[in-house]
N, C-alpha and C positions, 0 to 999 in steps of 0.2 A: 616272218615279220609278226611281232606281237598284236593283239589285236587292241584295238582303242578301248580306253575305260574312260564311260562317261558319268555326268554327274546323275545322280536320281530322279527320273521325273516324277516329280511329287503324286499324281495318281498311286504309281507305284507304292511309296511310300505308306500312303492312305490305307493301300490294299494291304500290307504288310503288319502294319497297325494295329488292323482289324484280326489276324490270322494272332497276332500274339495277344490283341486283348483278350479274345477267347480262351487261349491256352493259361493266360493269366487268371482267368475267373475258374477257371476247373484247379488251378491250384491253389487260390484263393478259396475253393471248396472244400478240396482235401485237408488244408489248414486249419480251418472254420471246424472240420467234423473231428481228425485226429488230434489236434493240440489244443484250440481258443474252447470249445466244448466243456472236454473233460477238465481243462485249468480253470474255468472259471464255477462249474459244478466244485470241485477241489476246495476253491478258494472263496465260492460264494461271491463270485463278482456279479454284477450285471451285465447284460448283452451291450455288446458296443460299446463293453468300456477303455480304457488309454491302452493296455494291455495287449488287447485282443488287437486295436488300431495298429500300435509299433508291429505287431507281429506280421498283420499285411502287408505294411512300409515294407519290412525285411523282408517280405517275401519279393514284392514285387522288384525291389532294387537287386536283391541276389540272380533273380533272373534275369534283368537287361547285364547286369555285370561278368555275370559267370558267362554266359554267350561271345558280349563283347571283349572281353579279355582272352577269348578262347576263337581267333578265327576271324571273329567280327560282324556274324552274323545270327542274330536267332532265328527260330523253328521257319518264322513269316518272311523273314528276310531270305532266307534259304531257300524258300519258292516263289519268293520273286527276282531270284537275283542278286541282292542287293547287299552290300558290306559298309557297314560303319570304320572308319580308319581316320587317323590321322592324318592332317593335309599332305604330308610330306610320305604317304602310306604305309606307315607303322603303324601296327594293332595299338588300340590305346588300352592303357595302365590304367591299374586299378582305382588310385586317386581321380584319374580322368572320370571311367568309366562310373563311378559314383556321381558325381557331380553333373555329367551328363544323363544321367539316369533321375535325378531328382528335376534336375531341369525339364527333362520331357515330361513326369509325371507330371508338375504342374504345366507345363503346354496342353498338356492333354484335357487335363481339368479344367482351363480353358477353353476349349474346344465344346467341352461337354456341357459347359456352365448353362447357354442358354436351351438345351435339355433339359435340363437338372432346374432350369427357373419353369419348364411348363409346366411339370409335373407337378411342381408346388404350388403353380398359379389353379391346378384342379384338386387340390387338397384344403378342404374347408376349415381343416384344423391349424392350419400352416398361415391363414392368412394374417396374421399379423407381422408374418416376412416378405411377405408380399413387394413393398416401395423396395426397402435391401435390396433382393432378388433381383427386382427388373433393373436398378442400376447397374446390380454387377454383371448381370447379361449383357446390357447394353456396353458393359465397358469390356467384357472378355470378348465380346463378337467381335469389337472395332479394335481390340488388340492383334485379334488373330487373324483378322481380314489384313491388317498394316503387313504382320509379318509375313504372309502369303506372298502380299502384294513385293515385299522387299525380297524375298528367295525366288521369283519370277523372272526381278531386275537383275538376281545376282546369278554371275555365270557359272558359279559352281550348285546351285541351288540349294543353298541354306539357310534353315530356320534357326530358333534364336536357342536352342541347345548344342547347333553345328557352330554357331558364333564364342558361343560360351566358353565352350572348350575346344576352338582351335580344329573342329572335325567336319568330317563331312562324311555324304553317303554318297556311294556314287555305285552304277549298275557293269554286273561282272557280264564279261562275252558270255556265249551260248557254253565255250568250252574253256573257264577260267585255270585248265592245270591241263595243258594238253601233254601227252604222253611223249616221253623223250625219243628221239630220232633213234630208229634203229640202227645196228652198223653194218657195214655189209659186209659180207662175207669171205671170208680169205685176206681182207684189209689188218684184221690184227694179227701180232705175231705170238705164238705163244713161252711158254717160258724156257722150253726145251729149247726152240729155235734161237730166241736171244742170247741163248748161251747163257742166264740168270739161272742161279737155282731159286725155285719159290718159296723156300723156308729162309 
């Protein structure tokens, strides 16, 4: 009997998150030092300019993509268990996996916004972004707290990128590909016995 796949409990999620943020910042590194570097030495751009920006974007969207179109799970989701798929459990396609992949990124920047407003509430040079800041904190935290609150209610537990595109996560058994039944032995016939020749 197959074993039950349930939906993700968002801790998990959280934890998962975190395991490929990291793995995203160390290739967001190697990016930074092998490609945005030497191009903009090359080309005499500035640090942080549109350039160097898209090339993150692309970096960080070919990683949730290339995972999720291959399997359905990346590095963080693969030690938690965990598989992105389509409601109906088909790996999601490329166009999908795009679309959900920008959609978490801004989720996530969300998430991080009112971080992202302390640090500029402790930077003296900043404050004249100050009032901006604390609205958009105040208005990402009460986004992010609604959609929590609505993937709690909802019984497959999705957030507003599992909405977006039709997907969910949901957590694999201990043994998600158990090994096929052996046969026993003297049960098959073989092709001499059949009276077939095998070519």
């Amino acid at each position: 009997m197959p074993e039950l796949i349930l939906p993700a409990p968002l801790w998990r999620r959280l934890a998962a998150a975190v395991y490929d943020g990291l793995l995203l910042i160390a290739l967001w590194m190697v990016t930074l030092l092998l490609i945005c570097l030497p191009l903009n030495s090359l080309l005499g751009l500035p640090p942080g300019n549109a350039v160097n920006r898209a090339l993150l974007l692309t970096v960080a969207l070919g990683f949730f993509v290339w995972f999720w179109t291959r399997g359905g799970q990346t590095l963080g989701m693969r030690a938690w268990r965990l598989q992105v798929r389509r409601s109906g459990g088909a790996l999601l396609r490329m166009p999908v996996a795009v679309v959900r992949a920008m959609a978490a990124l801004i989720y996530w920047g969300l998430v991080l916004t009112p971080a992202a407003a302390s640090m500029i509430h402790r930077a003296p040079s900043l404050e004249n972004l100050l009032p901006h800041v604390q609205t958009a904190s105040i208005g990402a935290g009460l986004a992010v707290l609604l959609s929590l609150v609505a993937a709690r209610l909802d019984a497959r537990r999705r957030l507003p990128q599992d909405w977006l595109t039709g997907s969910e996560v949901v957590l694999l058994p201990l043994n998600p590909f158990p090994a096929a039944p052996k046969a026993k032995k003297g049960s098959g016939r073989t092709a001499k016995e059949s009276g077939s020749d095998p070519r």
